[in-house]
Phi, psi and omega in degrees: 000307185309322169275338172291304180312307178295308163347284194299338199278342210274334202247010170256313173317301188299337203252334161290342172281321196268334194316287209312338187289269215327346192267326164308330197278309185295359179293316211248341184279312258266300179334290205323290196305317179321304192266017152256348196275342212234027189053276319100323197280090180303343138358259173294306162321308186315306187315308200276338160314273200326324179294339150315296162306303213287352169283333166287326172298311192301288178339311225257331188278335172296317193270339171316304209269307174305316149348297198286343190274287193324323183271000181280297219269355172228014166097150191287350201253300165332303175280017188248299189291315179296335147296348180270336169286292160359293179298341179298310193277357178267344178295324174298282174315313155321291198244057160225027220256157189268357198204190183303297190323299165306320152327250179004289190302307181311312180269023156286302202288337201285317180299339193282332202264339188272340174323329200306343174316272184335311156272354172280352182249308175328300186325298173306293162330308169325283194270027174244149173253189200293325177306310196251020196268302168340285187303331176250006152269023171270319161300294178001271181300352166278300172333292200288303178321328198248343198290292182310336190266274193278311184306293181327310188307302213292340205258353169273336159286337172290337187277335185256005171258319209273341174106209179285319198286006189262005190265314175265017166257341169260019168277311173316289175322292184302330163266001164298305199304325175303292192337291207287323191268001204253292154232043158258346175244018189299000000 
């Protein structure tokens, strides 16, 4: 049992590692595409950028505590897969999406689906015991920590030489990651 825990905490690690990347990739794409979906009007981008971030954030600050109500009452691991399918379809429409309106629609579900952090720290409150618990929220924040630094650098040149395509690899990922977590840890 006790190794069945570490498995889940290594792949809570892992899934808190790729969010986070995924939030590196859309930094350096996310202009580019506003300002060919915005014909051109470096303006209007600039607008529509801000409006991008700050609807994501507000949505990921709204949806965090219902997340978290939620994985109390049906559990961390039903809402950690749907999120990771969520992040997949918001990976998709980014890069298929034809016009703002889709954009858009892509960072709603991504704030809703990126909540998924906030459980993914619980999960980790669950199974850790008061002895290790201190060390393995320490792991935690090196996730998010080495996600933002060393990954984000490597996967922001992939975003900027691959486009719109590093949006579906990092679609590719995340349901592999439902895959594994969906049915190898059952």
């Amino acid at each position: 049992m006790a190794k069945e825990k570490n498995y889940a905490l290594v792949f809570i690690y892992i899934t808190i590692l790729i969010d986070i990347i995924g939030i590196g990739i859309v930094a350096p794409v996310l202009p580019t595409l506003i300002l060919k979906l915005s014909k051109g009007d470096l303006s209007a981008t600039t607008q529509y950028i801000g409006w991008f971030i700050s609807i994501y954030a507000f949505i990921q600050f709204i949806f965090a505590p219902i997340l978290g109500s939620l994985s109390d009452r049906y559990g961390r691991r039903p809402l950690l897969l749907w999120s990771l399918l969520g992040l997949g379809i918001d990976y998709i429409i980014l890069a298929m999406a034809p016009n703002l309106i889709w954009l858009f629609v892509g960072r709603i579900i991504a704030g809703v689906m990126g909540s998924s952090i906030t459980t993914a720290t619980a999960y980790v409150a669950d199974v850790s015991t008061p002895e290790k618990k201190e060390s393995e929220f320490w792991n935690d924040k090196c996730c998010c920590g080495a996600g933002l630094n060393y990954w984000s650098c490597n996967w922001r040149c992939i975003g900027t030489i691959w486009g719109k395509d590093s949006f579906l690899c990092c679609s590719r990922i995340e349901y592999y990651q439902f895959y594994v977590w969906r049915f190898c840890f059952t």
